[in-house]
C-alpha positions, 0 to 999 in steps of 0.5 A: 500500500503506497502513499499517492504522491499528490494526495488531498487534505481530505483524502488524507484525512479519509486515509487515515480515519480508516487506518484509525478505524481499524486500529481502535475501538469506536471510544478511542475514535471518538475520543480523537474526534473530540480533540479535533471538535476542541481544536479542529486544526490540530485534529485534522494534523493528527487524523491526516498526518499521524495515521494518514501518512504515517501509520499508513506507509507501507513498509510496516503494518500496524502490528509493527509500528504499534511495537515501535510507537509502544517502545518510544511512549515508554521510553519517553515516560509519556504514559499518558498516550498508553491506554490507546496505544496498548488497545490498538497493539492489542486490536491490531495482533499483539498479544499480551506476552508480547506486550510484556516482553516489550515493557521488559526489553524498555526496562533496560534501556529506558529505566526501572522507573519509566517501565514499572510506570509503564506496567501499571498501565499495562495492568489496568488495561489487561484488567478492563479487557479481562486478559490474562497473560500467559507468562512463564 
């Protein structure tokens, strides 16, 4: 799936919300929706640039890329973008023992601190999903 080089706002946009609906559940797309009817402009950037062009290049699927925005929101500290990204990963092939393992892995390059942060919000979302991991 490649990106047509001279592509609209709109189409863009469009790209995107798809990508975003099959990423998320319909909370999480709402919820981005009620950030762009706060602010329209950045809405539309986040919607048309985030998940229009870039979650939507083909090199990697979402599977991958939710591994590789998972690991930068850790070793940021930037827990609060947690919860939607954990749902995503989750809804795009994830599994929890993957999930952990990657938490794990940023414990050695990011800190105990940004991780153990991180596996709170791991278990909160594990718990409303009724998950179970199967670790060893």
């Amino acid at each position: 799936m490649s990106i047509p080089p001279k592509m609209t706002n709109e189409e863009r946009y469009d790209r995107g919300m798809r990508t975003l609906r099959e990423m998320a559940g319909e909370k999480d797309v709402q919820m981005i929706e009620g950030m762009g009817a706060f602010h329209p402009d950045f809405g539309h950037m986040m919607i048309a640039f985030g998940f229009g062009d870039i979650y939507s290049r083909p090199v990697f699927d979402l599977k991958q890329r939710e591994m590789i925005t998972l690991t930068s929101l850790i070793t940021q500290g930037a827990i609060e973008q947690l919860p939607f990204h954990l749902h995503a990963a989750l809804n795009v092939g994830m599994n929890p023992e993957e999930i952990l393992e990657l938490v794990m892995h940023c414990a050695a390059y990011a800190g105990f601190p940004k991780a153990c942060g991180a596996l709170n919000v791991v278990k909160r979302v594990f718990d409303e999903r009724n998950i179970t991991p199967n670790m060893k």
